[in-house]
BALOBA-1460 file (C-alpha; in Angstrom, 3 decimals):
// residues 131
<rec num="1" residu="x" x="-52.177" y="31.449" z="165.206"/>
<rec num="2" residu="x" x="-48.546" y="30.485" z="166.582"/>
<rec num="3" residu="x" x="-47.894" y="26.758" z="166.863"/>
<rec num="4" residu="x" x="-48.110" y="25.231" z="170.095"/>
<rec num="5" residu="x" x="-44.958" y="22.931" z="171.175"/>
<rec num="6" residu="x" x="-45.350" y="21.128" z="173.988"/>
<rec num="7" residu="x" x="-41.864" y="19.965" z="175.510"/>
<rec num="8" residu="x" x="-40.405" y="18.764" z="178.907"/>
<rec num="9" residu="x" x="-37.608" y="19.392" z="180.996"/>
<rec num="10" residu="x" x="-35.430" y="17.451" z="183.454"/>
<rec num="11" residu="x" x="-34.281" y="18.965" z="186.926"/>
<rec num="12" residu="x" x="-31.767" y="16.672" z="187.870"/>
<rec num="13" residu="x" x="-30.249" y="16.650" z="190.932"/>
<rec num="14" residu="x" x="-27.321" y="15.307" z="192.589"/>
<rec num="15" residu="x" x="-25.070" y="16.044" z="195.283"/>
<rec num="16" residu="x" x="-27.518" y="18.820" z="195.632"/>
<rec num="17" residu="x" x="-26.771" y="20.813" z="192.906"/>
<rec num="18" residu="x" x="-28.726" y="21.057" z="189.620"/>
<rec num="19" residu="x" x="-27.453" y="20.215" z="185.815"/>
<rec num="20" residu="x" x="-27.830" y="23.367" z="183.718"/>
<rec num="21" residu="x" x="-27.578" y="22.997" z="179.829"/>
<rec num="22" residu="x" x="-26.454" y="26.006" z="177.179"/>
<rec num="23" residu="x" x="-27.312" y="26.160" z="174.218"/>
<rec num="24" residu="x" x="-25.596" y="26.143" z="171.256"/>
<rec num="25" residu="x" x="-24.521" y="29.016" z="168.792"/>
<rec num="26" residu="x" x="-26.479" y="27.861" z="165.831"/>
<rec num="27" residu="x" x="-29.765" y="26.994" z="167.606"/>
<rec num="28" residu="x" x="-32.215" y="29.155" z="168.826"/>
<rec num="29" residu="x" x="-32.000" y="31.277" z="172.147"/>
<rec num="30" residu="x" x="-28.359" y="30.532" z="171.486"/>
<rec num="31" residu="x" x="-26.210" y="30.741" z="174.484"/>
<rec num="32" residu="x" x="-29.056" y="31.117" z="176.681"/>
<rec num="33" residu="x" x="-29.513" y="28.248" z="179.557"/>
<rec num="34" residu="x" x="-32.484" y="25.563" z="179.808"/>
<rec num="35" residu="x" x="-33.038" y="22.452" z="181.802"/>
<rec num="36" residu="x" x="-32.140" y="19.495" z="178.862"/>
<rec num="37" residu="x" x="-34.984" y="18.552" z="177.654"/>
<rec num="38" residu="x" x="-36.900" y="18.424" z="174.420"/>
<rec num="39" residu="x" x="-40.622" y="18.150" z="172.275"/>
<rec num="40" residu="x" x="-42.842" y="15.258" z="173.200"/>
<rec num="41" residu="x" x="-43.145" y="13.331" z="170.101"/>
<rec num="42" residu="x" x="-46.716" y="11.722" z="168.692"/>
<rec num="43" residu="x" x="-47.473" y="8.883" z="171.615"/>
<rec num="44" residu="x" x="-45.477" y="9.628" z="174.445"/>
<rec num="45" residu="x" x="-46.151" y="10.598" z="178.193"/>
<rec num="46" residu="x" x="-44.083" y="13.395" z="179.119"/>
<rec num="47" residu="x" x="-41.695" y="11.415" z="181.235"/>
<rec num="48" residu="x" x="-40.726" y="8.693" z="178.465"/>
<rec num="49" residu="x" x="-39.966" y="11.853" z="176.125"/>
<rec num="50" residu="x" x="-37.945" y="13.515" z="179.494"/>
<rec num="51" residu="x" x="-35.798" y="9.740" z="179.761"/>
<rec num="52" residu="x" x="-35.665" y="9.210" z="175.992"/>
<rec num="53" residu="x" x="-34.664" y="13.108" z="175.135"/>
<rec num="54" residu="x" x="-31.630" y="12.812" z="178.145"/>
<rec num="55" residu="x" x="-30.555" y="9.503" z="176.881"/>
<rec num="56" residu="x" x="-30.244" y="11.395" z="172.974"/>
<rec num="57" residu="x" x="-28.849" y="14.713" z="174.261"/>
<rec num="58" residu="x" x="-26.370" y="13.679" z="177.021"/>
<rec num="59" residu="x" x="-26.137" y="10.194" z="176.726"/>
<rec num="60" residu="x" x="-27.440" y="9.566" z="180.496"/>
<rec num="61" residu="x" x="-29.949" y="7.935" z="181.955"/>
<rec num="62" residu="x" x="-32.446" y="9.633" z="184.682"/>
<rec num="63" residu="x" x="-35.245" y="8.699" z="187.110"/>
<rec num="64" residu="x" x="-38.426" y="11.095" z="186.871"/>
<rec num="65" residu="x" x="-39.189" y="11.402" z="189.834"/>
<rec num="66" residu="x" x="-42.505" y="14.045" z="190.438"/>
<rec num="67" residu="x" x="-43.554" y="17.058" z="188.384"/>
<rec num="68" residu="x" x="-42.105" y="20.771" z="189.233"/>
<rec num="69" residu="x" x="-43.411" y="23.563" z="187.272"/>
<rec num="70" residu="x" x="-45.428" y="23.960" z="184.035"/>
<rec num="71" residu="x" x="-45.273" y="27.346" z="182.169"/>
<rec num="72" residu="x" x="-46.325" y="28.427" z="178.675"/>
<rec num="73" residu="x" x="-43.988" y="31.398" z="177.059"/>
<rec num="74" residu="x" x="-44.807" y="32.896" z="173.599"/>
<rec num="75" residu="x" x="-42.002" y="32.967" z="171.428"/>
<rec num="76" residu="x" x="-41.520" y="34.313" z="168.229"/>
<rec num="77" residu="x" x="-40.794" y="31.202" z="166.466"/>
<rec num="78" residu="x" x="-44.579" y="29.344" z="168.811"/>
<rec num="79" residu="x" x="-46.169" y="28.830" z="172.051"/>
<rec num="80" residu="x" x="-43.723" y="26.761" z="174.317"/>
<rec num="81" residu="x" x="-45.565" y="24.839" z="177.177"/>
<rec num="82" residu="x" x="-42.717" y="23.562" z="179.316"/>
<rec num="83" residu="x" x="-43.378" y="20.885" z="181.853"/>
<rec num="84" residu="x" x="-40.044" y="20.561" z="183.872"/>
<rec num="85" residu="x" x="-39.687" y="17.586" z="186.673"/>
<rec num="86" residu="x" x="-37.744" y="16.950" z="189.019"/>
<rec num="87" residu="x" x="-35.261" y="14.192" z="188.485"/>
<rec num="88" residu="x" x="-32.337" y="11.386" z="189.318"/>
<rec num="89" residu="x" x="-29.090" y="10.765" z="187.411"/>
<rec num="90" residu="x" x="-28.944" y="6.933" z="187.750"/>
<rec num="91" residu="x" x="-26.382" y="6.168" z="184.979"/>
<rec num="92" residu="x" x="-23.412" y="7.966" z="182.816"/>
<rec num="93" residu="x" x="-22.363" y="11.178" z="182.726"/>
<rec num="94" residu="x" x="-23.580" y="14.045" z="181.205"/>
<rec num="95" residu="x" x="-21.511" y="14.320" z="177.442"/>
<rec num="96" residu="x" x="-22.098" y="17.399" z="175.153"/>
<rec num="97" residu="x" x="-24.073" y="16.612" z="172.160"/>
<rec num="98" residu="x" x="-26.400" y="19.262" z="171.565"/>
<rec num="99" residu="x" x="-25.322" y="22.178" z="174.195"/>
<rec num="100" residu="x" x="-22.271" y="24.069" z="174.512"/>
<rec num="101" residu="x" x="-21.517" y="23.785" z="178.258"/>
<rec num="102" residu="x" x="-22.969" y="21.775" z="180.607"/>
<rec num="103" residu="x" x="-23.013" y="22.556" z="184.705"/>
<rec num="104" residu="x" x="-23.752" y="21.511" z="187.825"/>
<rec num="105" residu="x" x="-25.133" y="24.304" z="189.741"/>
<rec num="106" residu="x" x="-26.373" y="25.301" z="193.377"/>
<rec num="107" residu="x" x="-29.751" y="26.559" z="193.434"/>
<rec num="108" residu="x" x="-28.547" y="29.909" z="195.111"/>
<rec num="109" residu="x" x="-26.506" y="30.148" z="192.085"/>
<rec num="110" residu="x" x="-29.109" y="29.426" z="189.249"/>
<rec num="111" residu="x" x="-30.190" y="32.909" z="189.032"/>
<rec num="112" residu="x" x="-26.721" y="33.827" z="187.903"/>
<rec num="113" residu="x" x="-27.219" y="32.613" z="184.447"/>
<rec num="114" residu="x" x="-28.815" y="34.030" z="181.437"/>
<rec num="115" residu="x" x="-32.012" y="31.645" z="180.942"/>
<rec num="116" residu="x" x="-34.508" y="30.993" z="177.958"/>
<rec num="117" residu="x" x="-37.791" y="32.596" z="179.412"/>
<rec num="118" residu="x" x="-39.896" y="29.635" z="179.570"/>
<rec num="119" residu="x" x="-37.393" y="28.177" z="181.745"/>
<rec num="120" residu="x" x="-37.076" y="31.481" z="184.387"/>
<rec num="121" residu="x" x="-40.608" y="30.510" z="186.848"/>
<rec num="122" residu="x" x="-39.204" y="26.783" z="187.205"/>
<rec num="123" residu="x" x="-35.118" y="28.882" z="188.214"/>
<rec num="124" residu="x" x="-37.244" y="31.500" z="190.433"/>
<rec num="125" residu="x" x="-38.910" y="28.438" z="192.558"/>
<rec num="126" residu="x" x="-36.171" y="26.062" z="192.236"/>
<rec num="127" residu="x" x="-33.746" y="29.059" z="194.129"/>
<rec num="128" residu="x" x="-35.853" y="28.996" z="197.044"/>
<rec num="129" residu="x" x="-35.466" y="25.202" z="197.388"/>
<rec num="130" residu="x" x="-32.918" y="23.511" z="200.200"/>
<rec num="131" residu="x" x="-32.153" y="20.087" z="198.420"/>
C-alpha cells in the first residue's frame, strides 16, 4: 500500500491575482506548478504547517484565511491529500528558495500553466472565481 502524505497549500491573493510556485529541476514533478505549500509535520493543524511552510519556502508571512479545496491524487512516489486555502500576504515578499519561478497570476490565466495534478481541481475552481 502507497504512503499517504497529507500536505497543504496556500492560495494567496493580492491585488487580485494569485502566487503560483514552480518547481525545481531536481525535485519531483519538476517544472510543473503548485500552490507553495508543504507536508504537515507530527502535531500541527493544517494552517500552522500552511504559515510555518510559507515562512521556510518564501520567507513571507500569510493570513489563512478559510479552506478552498481538498483533493487526494495517487502518485507514483504515494497518495497526496492536498488541502489548499485561501490566503493573505501580510508581510515580505515572496524570495525563491525552493522553486524556480515564482508568479503572480490572474485566475483567467491559471489554466495556462502546466500544474502538478493534485493541484488542477483547486486551478479549475479557482478560474471561475472574480476576486
Amino acid at each position: 500500500m502507497k504512503k499517504v502524505i497529507d500536505v497543504v497549500g496556500a492560495i494567496i491573493i493580492k491585488d487580485k491575482k494569485i502566487l503560483c510556485a514552480q518547481r525545481g529541476r531536481e525535485k519531483s514533478l519538476a517544472l510543473k506548478w503548485e500552490f507553495p505549500g508543504g507536508k504537515i509535520e507530527a502535531g500541527e493543524t493544517p494552517q500552522l504547517a500552511l504559515e510555518r511552510e510559507i515562512r521556510e519556502e518564501l520567507a513571507s508571512s500569510i493570513a489563512v484565511t478559510e479552506k478552498f479545496e481538498e483533493t487526494v491524487y495517487e502518485y507514483d512516489f504515494g497518495i497526496v491529500h492536498l488541502t489548499t486555502f485561501l490566503c493573505q500576504l501580510i508581510e515580505g515578499v515572496p524570495k525563491l528558495t525552493e522553486h524556480q519561478e515564482v508568479r503572480w497570476v490572474e485566475p483567467n490565466q491559471l489554466a495556462a500553466l502546466d500544474w502538478a495534478p493534485a493541484d488542477l481541481p483547486a486551478v479549475k475552481k479557482l478560474g471561475v472565481l472574480k476576486l
